[in-house]
Backbone as XML, in Angstrom:
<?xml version="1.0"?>
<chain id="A" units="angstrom">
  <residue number="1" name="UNK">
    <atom name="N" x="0.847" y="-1.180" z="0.000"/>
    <atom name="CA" x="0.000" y="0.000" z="0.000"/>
    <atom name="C" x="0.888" y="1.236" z="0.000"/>
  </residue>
  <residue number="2" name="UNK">
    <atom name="N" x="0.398" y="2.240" z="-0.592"/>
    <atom name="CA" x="1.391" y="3.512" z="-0.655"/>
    <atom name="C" x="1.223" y="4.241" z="0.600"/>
  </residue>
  <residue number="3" name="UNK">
    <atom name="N" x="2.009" y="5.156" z="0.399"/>
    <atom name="CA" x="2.235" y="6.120" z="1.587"/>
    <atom name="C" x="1.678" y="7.500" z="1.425"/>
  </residue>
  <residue number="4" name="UNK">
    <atom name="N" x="0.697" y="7.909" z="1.893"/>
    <atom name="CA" x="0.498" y="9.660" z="1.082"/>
    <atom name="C" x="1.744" y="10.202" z="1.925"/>
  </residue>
  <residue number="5" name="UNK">
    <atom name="N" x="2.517" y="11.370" z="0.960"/>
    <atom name="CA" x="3.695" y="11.941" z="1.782"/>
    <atom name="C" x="2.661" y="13.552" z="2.300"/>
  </residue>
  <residue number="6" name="UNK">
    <atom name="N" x="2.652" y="13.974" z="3.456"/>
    <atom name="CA" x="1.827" y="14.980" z="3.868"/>
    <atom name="C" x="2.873" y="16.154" z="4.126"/>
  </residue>
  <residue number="7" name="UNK">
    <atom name="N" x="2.076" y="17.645" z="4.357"/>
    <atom name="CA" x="3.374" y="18.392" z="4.246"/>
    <atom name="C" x="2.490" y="19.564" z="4.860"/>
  </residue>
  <residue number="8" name="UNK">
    <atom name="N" x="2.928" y="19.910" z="6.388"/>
    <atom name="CA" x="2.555" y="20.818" z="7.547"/>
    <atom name="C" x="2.841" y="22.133" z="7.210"/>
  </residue>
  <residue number="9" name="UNK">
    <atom name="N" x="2.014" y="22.983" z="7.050"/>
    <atom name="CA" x="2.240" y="24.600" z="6.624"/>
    <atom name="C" x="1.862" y="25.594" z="7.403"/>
  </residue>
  <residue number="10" name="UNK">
    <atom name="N" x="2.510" y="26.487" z="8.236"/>
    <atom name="CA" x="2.071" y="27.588" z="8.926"/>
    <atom name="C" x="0.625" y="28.481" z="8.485"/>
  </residue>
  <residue number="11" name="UNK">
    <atom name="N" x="-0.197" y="28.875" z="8.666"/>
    <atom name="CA" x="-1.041" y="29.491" z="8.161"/>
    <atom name="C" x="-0.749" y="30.852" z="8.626"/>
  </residue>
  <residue number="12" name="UNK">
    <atom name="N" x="-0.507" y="31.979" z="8.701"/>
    <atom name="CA" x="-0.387" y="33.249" z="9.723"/>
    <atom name="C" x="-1.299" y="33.654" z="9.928"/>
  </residue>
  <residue number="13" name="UNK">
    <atom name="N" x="-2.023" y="33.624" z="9.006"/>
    <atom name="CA" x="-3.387" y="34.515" z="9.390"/>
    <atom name="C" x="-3.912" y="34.075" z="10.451"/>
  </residue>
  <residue number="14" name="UNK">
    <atom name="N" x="-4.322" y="32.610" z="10.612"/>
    <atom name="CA" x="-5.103" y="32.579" z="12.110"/>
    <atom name="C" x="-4.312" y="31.700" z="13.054"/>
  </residue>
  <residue number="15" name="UNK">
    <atom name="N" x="-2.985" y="31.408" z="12.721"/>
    <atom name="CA" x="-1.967" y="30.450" z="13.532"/>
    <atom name="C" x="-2.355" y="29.193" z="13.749"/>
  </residue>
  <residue number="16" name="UNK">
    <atom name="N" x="-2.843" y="28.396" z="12.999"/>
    <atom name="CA" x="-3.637" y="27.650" z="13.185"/>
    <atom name="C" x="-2.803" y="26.239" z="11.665"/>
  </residue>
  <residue number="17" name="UNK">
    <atom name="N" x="-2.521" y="25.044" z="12.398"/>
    <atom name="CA" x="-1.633" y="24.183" z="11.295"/>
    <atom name="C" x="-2.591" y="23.808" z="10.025"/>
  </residue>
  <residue number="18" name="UNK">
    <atom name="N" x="-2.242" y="23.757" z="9.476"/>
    <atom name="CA" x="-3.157" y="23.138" z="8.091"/>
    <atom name="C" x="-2.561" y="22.377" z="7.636"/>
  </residue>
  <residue number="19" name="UNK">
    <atom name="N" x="-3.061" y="20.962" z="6.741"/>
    <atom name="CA" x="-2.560" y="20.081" z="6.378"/>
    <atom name="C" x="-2.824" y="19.891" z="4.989"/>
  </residue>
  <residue number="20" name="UNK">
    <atom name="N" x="-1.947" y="19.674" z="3.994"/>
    <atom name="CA" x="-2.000" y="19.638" z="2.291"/>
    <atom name="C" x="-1.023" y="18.655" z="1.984"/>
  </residue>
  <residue number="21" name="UNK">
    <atom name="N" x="-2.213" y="17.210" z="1.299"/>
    <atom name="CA" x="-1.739" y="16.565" z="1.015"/>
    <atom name="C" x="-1.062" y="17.079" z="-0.557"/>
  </residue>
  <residue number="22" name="UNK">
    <atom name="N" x="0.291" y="16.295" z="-0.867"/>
    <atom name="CA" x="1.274" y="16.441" z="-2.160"/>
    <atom name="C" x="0.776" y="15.272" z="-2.903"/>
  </residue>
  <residue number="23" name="UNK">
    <atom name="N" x="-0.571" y="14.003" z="-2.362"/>
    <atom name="CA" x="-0.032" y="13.199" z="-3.722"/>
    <atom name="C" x="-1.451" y="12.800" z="-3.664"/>
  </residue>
  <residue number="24" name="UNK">
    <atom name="N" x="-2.015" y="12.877" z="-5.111"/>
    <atom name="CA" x="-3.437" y="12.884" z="-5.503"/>
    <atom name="C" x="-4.361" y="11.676" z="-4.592"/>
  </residue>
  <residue number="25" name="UNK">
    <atom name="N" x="-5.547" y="11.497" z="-4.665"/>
    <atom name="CA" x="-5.950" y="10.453" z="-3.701"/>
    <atom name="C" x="-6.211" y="9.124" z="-4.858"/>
  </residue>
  <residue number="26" name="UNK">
    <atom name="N" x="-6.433" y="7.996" z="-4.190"/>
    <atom name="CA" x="-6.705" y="6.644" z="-4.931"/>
    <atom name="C" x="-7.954" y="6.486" z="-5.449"/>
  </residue>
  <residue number="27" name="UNK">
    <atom name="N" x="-7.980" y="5.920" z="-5.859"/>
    <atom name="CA" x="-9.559" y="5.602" z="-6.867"/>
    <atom name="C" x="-10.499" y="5.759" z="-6.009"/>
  </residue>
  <residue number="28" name="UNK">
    <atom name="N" x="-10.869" y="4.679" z="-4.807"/>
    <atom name="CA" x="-11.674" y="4.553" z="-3.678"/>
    <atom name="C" x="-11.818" y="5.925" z="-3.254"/>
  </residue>
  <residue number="29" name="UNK">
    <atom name="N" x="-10.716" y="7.061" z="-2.905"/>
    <atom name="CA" x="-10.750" y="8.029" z="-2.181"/>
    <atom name="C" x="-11.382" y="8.656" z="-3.262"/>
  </residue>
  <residue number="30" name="UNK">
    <atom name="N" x="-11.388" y="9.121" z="-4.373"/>
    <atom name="CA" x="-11.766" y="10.225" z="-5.368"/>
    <atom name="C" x="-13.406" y="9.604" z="-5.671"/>
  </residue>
  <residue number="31" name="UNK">
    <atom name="N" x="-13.497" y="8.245" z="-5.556"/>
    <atom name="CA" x="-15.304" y="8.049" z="-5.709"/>
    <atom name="C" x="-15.863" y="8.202" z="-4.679"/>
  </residue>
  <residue number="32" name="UNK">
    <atom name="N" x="-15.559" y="8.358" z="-3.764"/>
    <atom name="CA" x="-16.287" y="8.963" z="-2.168"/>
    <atom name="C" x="-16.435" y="10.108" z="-2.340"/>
  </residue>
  <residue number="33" name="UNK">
    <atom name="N" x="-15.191" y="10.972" z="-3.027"/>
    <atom name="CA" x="-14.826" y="12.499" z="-2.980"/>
    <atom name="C" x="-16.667" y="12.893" z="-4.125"/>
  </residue>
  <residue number="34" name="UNK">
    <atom name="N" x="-16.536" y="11.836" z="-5.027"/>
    <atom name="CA" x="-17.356" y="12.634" z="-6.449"/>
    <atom name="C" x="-18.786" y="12.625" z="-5.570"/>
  </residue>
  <residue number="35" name="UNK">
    <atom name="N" x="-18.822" y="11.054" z="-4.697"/>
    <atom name="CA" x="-20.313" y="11.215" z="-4.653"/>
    <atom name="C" x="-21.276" y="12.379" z="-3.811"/>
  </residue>
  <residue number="36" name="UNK">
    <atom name="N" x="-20.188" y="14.011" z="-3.088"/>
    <atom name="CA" x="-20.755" y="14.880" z="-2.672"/>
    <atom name="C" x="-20.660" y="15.586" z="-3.111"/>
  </residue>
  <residue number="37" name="UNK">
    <atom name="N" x="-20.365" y="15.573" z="-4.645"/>
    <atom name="CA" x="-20.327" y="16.610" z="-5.136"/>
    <atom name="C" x="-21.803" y="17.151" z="-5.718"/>
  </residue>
  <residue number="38" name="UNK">
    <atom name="N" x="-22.772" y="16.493" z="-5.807"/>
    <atom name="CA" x="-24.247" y="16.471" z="-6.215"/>
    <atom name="C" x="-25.286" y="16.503" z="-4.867"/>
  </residue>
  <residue number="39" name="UNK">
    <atom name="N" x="-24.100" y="16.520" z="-3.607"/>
    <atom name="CA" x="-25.379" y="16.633" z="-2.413"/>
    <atom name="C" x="-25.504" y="17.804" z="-1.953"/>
  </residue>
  <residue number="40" name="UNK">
    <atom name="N" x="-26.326" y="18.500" z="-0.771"/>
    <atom name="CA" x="-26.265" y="19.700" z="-0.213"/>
    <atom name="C" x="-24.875" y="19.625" z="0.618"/>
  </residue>
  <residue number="41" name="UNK">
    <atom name="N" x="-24.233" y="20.853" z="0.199"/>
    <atom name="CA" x="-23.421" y="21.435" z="1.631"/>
    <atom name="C" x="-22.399" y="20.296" z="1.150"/>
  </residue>
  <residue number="42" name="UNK">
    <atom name="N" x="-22.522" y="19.729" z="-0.063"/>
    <atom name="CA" x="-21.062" y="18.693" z="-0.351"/>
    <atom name="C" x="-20.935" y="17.523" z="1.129"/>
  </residue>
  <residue number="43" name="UNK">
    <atom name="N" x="-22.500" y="16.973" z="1.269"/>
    <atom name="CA" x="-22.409" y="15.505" z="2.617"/>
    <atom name="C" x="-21.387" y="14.938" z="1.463"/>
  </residue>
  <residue number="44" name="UNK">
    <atom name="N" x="-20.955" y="13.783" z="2.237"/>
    <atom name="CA" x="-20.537" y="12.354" z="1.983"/>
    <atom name="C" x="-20.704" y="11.548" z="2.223"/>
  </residue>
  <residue number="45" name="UNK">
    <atom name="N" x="-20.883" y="10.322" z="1.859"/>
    <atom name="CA" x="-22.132" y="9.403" z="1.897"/>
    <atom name="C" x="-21.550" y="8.258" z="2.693"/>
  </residue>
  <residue number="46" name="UNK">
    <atom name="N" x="-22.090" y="7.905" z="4.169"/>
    <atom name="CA" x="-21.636" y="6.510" z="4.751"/>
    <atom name="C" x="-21.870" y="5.700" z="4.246"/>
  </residue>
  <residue number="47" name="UNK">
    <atom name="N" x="-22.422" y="5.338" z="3.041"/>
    <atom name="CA" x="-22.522" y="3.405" z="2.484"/>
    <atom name="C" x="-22.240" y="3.680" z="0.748"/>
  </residue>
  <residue number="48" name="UNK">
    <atom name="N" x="-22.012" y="2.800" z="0.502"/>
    <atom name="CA" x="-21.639" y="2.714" z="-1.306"/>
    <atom name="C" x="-22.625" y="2.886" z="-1.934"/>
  </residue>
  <residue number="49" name="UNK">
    <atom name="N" x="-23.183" y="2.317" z="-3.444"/>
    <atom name="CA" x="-24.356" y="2.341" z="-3.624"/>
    <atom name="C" x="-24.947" y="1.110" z="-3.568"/>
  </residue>
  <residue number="50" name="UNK">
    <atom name="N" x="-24.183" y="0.222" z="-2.961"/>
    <atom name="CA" x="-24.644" y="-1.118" z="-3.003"/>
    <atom name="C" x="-24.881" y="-1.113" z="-1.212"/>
  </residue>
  <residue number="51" name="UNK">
    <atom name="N" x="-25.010" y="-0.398" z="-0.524"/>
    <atom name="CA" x="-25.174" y="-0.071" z="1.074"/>
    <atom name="C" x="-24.395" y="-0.684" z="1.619"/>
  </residue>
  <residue number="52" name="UNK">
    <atom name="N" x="-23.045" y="-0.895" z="1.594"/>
    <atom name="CA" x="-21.599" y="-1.223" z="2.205"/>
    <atom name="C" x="-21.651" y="-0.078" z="2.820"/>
  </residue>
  <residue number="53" name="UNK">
    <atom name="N" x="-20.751" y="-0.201" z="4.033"/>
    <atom name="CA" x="-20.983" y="1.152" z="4.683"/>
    <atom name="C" x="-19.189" y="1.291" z="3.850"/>
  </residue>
  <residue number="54" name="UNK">
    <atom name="N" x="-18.597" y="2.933" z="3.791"/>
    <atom name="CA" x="-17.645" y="3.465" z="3.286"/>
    <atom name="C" x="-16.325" y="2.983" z="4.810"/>
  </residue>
  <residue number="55" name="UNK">
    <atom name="N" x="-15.400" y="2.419" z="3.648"/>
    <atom name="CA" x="-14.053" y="1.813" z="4.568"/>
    <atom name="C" x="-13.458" y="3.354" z="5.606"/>
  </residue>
  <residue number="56" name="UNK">
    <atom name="N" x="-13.623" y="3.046" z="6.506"/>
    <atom name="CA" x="-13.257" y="4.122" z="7.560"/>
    <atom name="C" x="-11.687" y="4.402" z="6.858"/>
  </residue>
  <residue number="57" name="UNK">
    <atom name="N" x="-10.906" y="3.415" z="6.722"/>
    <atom name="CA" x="-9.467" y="4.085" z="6.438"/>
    <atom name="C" x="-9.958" y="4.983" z="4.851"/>
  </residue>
  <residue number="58" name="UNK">
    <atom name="N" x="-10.653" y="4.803" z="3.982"/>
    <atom name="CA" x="-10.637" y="5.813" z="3.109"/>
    <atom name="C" x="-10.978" y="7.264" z="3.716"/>
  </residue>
  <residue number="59" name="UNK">
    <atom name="N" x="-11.970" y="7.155" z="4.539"/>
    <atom name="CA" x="-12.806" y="8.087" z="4.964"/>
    <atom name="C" x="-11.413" y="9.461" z="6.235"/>
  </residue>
  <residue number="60" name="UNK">
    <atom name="N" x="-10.670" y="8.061" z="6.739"/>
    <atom name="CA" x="-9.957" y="9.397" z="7.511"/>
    <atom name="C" x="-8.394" y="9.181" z="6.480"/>
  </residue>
  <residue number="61" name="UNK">
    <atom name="N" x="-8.463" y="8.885" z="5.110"/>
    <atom name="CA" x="-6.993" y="9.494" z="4.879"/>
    <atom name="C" x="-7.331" y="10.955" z="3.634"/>
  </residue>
  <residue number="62" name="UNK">
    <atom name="N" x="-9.145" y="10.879" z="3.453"/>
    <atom name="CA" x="-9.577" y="12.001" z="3.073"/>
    <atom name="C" x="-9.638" y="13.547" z="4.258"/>
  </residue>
  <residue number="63" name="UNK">
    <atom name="N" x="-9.605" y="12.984" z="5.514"/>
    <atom name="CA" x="-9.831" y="13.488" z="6.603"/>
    <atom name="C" x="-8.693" y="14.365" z="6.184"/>
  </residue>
  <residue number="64" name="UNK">
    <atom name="N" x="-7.343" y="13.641" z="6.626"/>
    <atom name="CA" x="-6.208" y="13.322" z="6.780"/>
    <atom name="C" x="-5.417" y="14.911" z="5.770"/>
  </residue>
  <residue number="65" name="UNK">
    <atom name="N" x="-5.980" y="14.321" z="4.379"/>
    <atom name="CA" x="-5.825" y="15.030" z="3.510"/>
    <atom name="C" x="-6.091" y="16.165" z="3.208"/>
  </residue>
  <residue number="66" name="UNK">
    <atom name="N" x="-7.264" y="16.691" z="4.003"/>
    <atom name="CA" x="-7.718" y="18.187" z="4.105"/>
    <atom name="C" x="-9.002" y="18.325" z="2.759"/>
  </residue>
  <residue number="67" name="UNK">
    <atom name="N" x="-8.949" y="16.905" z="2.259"/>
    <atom name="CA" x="-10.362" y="16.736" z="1.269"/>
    <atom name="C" x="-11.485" y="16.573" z="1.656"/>
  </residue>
  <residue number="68" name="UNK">
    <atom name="N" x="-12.107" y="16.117" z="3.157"/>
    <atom name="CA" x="-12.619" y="16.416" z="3.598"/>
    <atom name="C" x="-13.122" y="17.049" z="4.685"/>
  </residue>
  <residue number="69" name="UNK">
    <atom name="N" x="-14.019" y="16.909" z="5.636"/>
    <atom name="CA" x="-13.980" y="17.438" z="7.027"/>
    <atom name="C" x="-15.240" y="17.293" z="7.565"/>
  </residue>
  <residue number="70" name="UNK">
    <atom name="N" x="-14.989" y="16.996" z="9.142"/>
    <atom name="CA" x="-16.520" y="16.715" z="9.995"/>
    <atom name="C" x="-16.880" y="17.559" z="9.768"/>
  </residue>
  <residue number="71" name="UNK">
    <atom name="N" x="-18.424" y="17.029" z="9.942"/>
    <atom name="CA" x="-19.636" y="18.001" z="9.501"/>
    <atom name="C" x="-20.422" y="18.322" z="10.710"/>
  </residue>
  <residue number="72" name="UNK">
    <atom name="N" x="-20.571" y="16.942" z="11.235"/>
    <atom name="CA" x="-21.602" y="17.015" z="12.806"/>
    <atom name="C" x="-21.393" y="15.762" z="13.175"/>
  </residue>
  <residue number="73" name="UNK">
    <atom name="N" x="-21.525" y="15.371" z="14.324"/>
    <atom name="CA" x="-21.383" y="14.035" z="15.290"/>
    <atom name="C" x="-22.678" y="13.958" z="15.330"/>
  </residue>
  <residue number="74" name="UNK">
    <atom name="N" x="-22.960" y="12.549" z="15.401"/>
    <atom name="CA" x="-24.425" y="11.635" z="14.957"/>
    <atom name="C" x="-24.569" y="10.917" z="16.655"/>
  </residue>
  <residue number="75" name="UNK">
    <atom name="N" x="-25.470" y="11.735" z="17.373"/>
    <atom name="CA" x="-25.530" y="11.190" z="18.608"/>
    <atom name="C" x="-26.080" y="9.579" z="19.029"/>
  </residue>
  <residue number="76" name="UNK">
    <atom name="N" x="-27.216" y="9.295" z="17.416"/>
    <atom name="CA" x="-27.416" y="7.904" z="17.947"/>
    <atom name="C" x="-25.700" y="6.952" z="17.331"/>
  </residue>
  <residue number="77" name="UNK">
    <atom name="N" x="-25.086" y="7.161" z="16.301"/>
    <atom name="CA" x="-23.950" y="6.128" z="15.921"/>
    <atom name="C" x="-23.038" y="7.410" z="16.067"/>
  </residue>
  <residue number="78" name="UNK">
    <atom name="N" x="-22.200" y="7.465" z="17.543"/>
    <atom name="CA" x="-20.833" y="8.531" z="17.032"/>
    <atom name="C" x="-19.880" y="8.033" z="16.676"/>
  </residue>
  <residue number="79" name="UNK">
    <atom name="N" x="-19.979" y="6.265" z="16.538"/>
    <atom name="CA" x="-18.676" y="5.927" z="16.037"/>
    <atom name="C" x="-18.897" y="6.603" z="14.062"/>
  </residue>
  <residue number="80" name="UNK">
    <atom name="N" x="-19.667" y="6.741" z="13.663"/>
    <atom name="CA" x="-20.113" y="6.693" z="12.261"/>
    <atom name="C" x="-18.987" y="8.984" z="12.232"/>
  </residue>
  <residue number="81" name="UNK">
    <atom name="N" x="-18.591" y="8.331" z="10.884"/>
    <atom name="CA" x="-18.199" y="10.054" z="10.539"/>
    <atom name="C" x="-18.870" y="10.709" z="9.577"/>
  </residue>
  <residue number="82" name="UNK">
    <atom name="N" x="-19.545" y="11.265" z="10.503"/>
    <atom name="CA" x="-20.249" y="12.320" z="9.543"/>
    <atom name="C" x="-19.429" y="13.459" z="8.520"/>
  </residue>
  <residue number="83" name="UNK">
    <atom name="N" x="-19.333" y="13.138" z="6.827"/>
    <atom name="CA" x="-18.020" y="14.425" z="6.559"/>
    <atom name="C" x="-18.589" y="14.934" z="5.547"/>
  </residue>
  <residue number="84" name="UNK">
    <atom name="N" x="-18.057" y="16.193" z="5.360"/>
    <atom name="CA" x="-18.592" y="16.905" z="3.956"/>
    <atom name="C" x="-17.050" y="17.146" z="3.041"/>
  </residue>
  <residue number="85" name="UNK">
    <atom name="N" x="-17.149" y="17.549" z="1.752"/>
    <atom name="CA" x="-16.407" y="17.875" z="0.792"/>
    <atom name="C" x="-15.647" y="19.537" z="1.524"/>
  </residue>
  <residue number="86" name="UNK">
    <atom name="N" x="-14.429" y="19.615" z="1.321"/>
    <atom name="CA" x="-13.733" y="21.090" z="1.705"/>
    <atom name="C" x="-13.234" y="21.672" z="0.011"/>
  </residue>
  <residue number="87" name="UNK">
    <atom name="N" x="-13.166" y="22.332" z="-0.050"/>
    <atom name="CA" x="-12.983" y="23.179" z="-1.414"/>
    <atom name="C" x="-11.943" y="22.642" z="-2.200"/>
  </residue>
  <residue number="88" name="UNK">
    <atom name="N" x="-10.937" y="22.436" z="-1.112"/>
    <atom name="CA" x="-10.155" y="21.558" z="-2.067"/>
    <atom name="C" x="-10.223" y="19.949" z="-2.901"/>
  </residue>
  <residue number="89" name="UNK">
    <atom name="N" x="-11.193" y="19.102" z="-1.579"/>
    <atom name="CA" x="-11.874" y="18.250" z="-2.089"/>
    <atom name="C" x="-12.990" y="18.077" z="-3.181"/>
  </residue>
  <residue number="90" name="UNK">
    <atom name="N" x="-13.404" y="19.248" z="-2.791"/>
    <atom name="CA" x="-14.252" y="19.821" z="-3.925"/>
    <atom name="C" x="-13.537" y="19.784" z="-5.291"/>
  </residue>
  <residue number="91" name="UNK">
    <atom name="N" x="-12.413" y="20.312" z="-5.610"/>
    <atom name="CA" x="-11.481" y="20.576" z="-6.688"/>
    <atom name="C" x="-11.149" y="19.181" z="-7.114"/>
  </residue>
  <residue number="92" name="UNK">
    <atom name="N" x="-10.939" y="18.748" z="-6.717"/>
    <atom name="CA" x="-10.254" y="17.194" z="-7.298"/>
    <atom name="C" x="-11.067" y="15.971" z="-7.573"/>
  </residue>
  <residue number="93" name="UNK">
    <atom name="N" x="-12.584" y="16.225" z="-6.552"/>
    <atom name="CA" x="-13.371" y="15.226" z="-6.856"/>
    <atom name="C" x="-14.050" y="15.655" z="-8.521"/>
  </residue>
  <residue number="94" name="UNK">
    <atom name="N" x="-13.833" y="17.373" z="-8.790"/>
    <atom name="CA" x="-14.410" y="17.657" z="-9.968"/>
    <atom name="C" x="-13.210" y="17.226" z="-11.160"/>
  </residue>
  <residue number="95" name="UNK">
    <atom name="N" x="-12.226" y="16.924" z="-11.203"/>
    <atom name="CA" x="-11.374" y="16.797" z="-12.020"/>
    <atom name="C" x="-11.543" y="15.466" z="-12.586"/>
  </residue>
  <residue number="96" name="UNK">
    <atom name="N" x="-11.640" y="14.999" z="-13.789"/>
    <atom name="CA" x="-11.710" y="13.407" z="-14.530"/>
    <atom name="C" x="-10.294" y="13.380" z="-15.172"/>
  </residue>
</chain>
């Protein structure tokens, strides 16, 4: 399995770390990415379309990546991640 190489950047404006991944995401990661691109507020969808629920390691190396981001904690399942699309995720899930 590959390694995403990640790369820590000062922000100044609000001092606050930000994280930008350098190496595009995998197939799995970019069809999770597309399927919010057609929802409100860019959700992302916990199950496939075959109702598999979505592999948690895809879900946090999108995290990870700054492609996506929590949306809200689900008080009846908080193990479940609730995430939406971030602009940059946005950008890449639109790219073919």
């Amino acid at each position: 399995m590959a390694h995403q190489k990640v790369v820590v950047a000062r922000d100044d404006e609000d001092e606050k770390d930000s994280v930008q991944a350098t190496s595009a995401p995998s197939r799995a990661q970019r069809s999770w990415l597309r399927r919010g691109l057609d929802q409100p507020g860019g959700k992302l969808p916990l199950f496939d379309r075959n109702g598999k629920r979505i592999d948690a390691r895809t879900i946090r190396r999108c995290l990870e990546a700054g492609w996506a981001e929590p949306w809200f904690s689900n008080p009846i399942k908080p193990d479940w991640l609730v995430c939406k699309l971030t602009p940059d995720g946005r950008r890449l899930a639109g790219k073919r």
